[in-house]
C-alpha positions in Angstrom: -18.5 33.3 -3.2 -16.5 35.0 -0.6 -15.0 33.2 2.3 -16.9 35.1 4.7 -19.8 33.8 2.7 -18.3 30.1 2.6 -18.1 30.3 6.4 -21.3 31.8 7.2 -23.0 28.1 5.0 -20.6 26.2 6.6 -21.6 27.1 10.1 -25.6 27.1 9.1 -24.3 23.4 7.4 -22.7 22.3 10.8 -25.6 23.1 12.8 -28.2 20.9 10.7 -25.8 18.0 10.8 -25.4 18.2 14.7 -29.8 18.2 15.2 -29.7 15.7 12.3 -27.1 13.8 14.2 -28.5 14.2 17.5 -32.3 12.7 16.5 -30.9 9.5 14.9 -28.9 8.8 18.2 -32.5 9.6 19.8 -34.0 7.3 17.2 -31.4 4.9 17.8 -32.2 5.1 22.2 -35.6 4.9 21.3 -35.7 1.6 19.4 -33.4 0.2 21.5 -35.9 0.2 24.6 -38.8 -0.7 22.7 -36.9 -4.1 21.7 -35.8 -4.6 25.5 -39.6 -3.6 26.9 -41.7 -4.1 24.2 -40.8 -5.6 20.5 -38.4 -8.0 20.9 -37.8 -8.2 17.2 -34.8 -8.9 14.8 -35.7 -6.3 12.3 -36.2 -3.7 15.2 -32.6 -4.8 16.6 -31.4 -4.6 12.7 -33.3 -1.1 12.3 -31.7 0.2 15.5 -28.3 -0.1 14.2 -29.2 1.0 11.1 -30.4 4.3 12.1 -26.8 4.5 14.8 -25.0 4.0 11.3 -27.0 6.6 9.3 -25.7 9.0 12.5 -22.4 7.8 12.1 -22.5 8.7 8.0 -23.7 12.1 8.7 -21.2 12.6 11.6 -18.7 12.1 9.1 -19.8 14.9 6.9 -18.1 17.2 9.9 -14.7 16.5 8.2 -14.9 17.8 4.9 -16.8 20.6 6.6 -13.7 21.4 8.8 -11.7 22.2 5.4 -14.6 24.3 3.7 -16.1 21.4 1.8 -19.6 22.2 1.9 -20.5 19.9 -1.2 -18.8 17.0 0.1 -20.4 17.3 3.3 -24.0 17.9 2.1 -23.7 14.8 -0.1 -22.7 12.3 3.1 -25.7 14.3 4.9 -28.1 13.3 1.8 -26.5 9.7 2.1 -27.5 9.1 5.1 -31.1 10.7 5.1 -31.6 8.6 1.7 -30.3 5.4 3.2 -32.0 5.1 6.3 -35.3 6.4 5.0 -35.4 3.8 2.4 -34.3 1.1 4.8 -37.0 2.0 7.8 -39.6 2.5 5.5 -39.2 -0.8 4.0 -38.2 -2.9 7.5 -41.1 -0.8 9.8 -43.7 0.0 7.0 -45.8 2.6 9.6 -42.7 4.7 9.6 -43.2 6.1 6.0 -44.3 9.4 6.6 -41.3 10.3 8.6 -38.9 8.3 6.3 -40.8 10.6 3.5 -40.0 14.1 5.5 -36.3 12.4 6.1 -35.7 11.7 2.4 -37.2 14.9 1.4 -34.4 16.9 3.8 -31.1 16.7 1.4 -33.1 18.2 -1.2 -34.5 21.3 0.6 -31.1 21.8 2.4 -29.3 21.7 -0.7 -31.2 24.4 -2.6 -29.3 26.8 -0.2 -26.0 25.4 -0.8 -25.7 23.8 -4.0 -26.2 25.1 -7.0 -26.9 24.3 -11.1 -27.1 20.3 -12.4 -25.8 19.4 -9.0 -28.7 20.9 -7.2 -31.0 19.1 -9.7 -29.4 15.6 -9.0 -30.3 16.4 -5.5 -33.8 17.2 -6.1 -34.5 14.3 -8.2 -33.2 11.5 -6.1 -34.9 13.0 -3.3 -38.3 12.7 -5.2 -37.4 9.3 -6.3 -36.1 7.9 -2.8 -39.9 9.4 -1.4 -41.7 8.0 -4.1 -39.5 4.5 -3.0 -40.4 5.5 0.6 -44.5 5.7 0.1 -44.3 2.5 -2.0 -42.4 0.5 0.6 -44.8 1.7 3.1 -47.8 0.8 1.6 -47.5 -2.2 -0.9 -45.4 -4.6 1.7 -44.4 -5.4 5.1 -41.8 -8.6 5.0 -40.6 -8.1 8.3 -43.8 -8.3 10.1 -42.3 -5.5 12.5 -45.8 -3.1 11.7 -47.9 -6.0 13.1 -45.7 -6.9 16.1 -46.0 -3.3 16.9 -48.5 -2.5 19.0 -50.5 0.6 17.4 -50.3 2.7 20.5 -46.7 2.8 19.8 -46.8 3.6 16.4 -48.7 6.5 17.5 -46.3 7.1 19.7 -43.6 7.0 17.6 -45.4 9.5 14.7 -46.0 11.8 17.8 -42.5 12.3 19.0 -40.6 12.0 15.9 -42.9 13.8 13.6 -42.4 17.3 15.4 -38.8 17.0 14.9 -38.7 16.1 11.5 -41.0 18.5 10.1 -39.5 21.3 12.9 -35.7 20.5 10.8 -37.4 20.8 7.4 -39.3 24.3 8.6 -36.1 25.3 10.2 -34.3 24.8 6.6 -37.1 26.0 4.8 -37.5 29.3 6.9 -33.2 29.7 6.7 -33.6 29.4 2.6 -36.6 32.1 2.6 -34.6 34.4 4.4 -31.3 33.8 2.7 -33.3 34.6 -1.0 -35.1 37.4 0.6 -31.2 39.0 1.7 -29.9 38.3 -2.0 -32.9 39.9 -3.3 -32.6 43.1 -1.4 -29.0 42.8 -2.5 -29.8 42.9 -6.0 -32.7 45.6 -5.3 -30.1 47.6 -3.7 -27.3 46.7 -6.8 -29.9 47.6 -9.6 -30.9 50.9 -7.7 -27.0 51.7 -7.4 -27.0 51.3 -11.1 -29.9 53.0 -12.3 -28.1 55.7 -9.7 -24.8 55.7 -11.6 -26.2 55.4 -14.8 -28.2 58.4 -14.6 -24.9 60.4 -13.0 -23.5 59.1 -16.3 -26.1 60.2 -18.5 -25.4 63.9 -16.5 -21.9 63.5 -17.3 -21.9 62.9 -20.4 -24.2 65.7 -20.8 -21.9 68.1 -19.5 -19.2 66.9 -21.5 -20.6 67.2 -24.5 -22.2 70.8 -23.4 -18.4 71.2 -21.9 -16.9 70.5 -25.3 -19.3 72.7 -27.2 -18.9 75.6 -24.6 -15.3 75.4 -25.4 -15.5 75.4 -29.1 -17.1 78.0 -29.6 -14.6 79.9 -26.9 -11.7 79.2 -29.1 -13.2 80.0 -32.6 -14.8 83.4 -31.1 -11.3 84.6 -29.1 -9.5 83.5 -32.4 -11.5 85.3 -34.8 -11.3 88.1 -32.2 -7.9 88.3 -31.2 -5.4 86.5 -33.7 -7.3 86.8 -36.6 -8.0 90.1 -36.9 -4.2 90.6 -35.4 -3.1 88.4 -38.8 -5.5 90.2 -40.9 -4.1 94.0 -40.1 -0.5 92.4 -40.5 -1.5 91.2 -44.0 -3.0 94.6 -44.9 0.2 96.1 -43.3 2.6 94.0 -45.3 0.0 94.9 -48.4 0.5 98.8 -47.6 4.5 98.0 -46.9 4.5 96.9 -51.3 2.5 99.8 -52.2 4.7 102.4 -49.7 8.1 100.5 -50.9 7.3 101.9 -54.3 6.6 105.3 -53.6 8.5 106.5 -49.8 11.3 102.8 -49.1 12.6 104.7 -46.5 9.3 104.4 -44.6 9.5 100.7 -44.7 11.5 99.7 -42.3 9.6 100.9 -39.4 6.7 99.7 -41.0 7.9 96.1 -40.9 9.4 96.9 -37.6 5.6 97.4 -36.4 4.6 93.9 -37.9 7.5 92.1 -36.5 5.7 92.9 -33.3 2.2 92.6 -34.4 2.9 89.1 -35.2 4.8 88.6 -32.1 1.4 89.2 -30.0 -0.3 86.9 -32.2 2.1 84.5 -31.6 1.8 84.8 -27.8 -2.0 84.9 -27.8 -2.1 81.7 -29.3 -1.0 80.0 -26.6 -3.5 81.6 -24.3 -6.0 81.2 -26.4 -5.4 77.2 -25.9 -6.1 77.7 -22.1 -7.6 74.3 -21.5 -6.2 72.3 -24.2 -3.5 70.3 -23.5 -0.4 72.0 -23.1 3.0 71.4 -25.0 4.9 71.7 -21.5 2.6 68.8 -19.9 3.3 66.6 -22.6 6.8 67.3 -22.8 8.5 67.6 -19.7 5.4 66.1 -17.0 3.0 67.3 -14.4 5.8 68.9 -12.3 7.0 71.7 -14.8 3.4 72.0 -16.4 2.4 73.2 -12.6 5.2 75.5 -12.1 4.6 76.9 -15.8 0.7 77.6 -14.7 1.5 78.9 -11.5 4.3 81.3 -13.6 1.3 82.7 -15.6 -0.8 83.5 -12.4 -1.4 87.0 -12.1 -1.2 86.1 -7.8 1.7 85.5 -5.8 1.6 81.5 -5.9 3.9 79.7 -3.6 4.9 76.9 -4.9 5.5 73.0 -3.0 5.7 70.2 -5.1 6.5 66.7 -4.2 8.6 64.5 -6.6 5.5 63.5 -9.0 7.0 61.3 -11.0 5.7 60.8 -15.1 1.7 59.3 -15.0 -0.5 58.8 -18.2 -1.5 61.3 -20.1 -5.5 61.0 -18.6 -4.0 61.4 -14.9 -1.5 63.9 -16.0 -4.3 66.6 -17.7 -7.3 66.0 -15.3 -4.7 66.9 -12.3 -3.3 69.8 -14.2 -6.8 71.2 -15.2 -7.6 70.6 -12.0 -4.6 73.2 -11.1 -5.7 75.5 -13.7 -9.3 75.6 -12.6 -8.2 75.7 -9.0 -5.7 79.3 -9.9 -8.4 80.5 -12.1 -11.3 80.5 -9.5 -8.6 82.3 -6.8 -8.0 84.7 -9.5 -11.5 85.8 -10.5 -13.6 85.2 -7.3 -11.9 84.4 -4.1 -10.2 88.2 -4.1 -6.8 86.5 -3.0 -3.5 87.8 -2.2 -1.7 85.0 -2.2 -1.8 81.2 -3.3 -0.4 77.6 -2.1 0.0 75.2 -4.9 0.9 71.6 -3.8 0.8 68.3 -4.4 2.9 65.2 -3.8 2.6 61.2 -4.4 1.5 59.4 -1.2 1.5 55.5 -1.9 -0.6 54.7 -4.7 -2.8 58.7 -4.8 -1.5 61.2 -6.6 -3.1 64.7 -5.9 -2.7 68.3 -5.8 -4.0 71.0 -4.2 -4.9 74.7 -4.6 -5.0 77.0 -1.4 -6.2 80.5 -1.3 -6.5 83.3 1.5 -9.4 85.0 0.0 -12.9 85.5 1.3 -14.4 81.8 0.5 -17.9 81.3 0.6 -20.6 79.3 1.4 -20.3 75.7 0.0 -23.3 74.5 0.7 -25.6 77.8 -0.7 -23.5 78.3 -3.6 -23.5 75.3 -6.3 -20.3 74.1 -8.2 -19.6 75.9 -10.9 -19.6 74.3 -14.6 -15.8 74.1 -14.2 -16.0 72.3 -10.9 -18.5 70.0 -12.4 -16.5 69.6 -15.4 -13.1 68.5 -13.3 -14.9 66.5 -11.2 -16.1 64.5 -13.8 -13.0 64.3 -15.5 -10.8 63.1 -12.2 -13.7 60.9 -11.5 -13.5 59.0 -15.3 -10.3 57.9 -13.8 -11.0 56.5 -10.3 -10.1 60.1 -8.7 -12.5 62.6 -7.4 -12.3 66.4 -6.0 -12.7 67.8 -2.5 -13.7 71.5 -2.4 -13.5 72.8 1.4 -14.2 76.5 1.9 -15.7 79.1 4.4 -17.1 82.4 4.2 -14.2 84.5 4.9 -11.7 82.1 5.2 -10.4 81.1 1.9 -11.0 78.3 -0.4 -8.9 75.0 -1.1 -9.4 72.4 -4.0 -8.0 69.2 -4.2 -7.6 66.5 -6.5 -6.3 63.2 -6.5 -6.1 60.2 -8.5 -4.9 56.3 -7.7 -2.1 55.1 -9.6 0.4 52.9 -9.6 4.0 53.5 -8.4 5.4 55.5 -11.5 9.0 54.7 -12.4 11.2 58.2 -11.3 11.7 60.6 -13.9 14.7 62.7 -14.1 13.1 65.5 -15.2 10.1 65.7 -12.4 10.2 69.2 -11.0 8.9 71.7 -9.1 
């Protein structure tokens, strides 16, 4: 429970207790002038202080309440309704229908504040103080007081006092059905969020998986069609190399000398071909250097303006670097740029970097995101991140990414 919730019951707490308060001291006023005008009885006199020191007991429930206590305060509030119910339905037997109502009280007002066994305790003694209530009422009357009374004042008595009760158990009753009805929408509300997020995670997953296969299937076709078939002429090459060392050696040198650089493009392409995997340089040296490294390989003028970034886990490192990678790539192939800003920067517990171009943007909200959009977007947002894509037609396109994280510890070898 929160404390705004704590304070909200302990307000609605304070307010019953003040009515329940204020119509025993009116109880209380009440008897008092019918034993001066009317019923000059013992018991009444007795019953009038009883009912001044059930207000008393309930009073006292204010001072836990001032601390937060709601359960200690509820339980002098049932005291109190329990005690002097039992007691006035016992000493003025015509009284029991009210005493019922007034025993019945702790129980209703504690099914909006108390909860589990407690709650049941509550409910029970309730039941058995009303059952207690409606047996002293009808079975016995050893003070006499009902027959001393004269019945127009018993009426009167059920007339004014009845309202009051019943109003304070309505009152209650009403305050409980709208509380359940709030926590109910609440929970409406919660499922609908989840069947929301759970379907958004259904999509993602989807489009990992579809991600994943995508990119399979990229790096076993540009490898059988670039370094493969690059290794396999160097292996017929080196096989023709044996057959023309046997008949023409002084050929072979340049022939080798050909190979040497055949392999040496295969040995570069590898690297591009692993565009999207996680680079050697990320691992190595850190987001900082992996950035400068990808902005290196842009064909664009890309100005550079990194922050100390500090060393992060591998997760936030990659999903900010592909983010980077995305972000050039897009500028490269679409946004017919001259020129790029790369940034990014630690700010208090975000980490983020962005990717600004001067080309011709578009429109953001007739074009859709891309599969590589979706695809870093879900991957920053895996981690608590996200992605904010702002554009224009005709006035460039910037991404951005961030990700929360913890203060990292400085790194030495954090560049630009």
């Amino acid at each position: 429970m929160t404390p705004d919730d704590v304070g909200t019951q302990a307000a609605w707490l304070r307010t019953i207790i003040l009515v329940d308060v204020a119509t025993a001291m009116a109880a209380t006023i009440f008897l008092v002038v019918v034993y001066v005008s009317v019923v000059a009885s013992p018991y009444l006199a007795l019953l009038s202080v009883m009912v001044a020191a059930s207000g008393g007991l309930m009073a006292a429930g204010l001072r836990p309440l001032r601390r937060g206590d709601i359960g200690t305060a509820t339980l002098w509030l049932a005291v109190a309704n329990w005690g002097i119910a039992i007691s006035a339905g016992a000493i003025a037997t015509f009284a029991w229908p009210l005493m019922m109502l007034a025993a019945l009280l702790p129980s209703v007002l504690a099914a909006s504040l108390i909860s589990g066994r407690q709650l049941a305790w509550y409910v029970v003694t309730s039941v058995a103080v009303s059952l207690g209530v409606v047996l002293a009422g009808l079975l016995q009357d050893f003070s006499g007081l009902t027959e001393e009374t004269p019945e127009w004042l018993r009426d009167l008595v059920l007339i004014v006092f009845a309202p009051a009760m019943v109003g304070l158990l309505a009152l209650v009753a009403l305050r409980n059905g709208v509380s359940m009805q709030g926590v109910l929408a609440s929970v409406i509300a919660s499922r609908a969020a989840l069947a929301d997020q759970a379907d958004e995670l259904r999509r993602s997953r989807a489009r990992v998986v579809a991600a994943t296969d995508r990119e399979r299937r990229r790096i076993e076709r540009d490898l059988h069609d670039g370094a493969q078939q690059r290794l396999i002429g160097i292996g017929i090459g080196l096989s023709r190399a044996r057959d023309t060392c046997r008949s023409d050696p002084g050929l072979v040198p340049g022939m080798l000398e050909g190979l040497r650089r055949e392999l040496r493009v295969a040995h570069d392409e590898l690297p591009d071909l692993a565009q999207g995997v996680y680079p050697p340089v990320l691992t190595e040296h850190g987001l900082g250097p992996a950035l400068q490294s990808a902005a290196d390989r842009c064909p664009l003028a890309v100005t550079v303006a990194l922050g100390p970034l500090g060393r992060h886990s591998a997760d936030v490192e990659a999903a900010l670097y592909f983010c980077c990678v995305e972000g050039l790539q897009n500028a490269v192939k679409h946004a017919e740029a001259t020129s790029i800003v790369l940034a990014g920067g630690l700010d208090a517990a975000t980490l983020w970097i962005s990717v600004t171009d001067d080309g011709v943007g578009f429109d953001a909200a007739a074009a859709p995101a891309g599969r590589g959009i979706l695809n870093i977007q879900d991957r920053l947002g895996s981690i608590g991140g996200g992605l904010e894509l702002s554009t224009a037609r005709g006035g460039g396109a910037a991404v951005r990414g961030w990700v929360p994280v913890p203060a990292p510890e400085p790194s030495p070898k954090t560049g630009q």
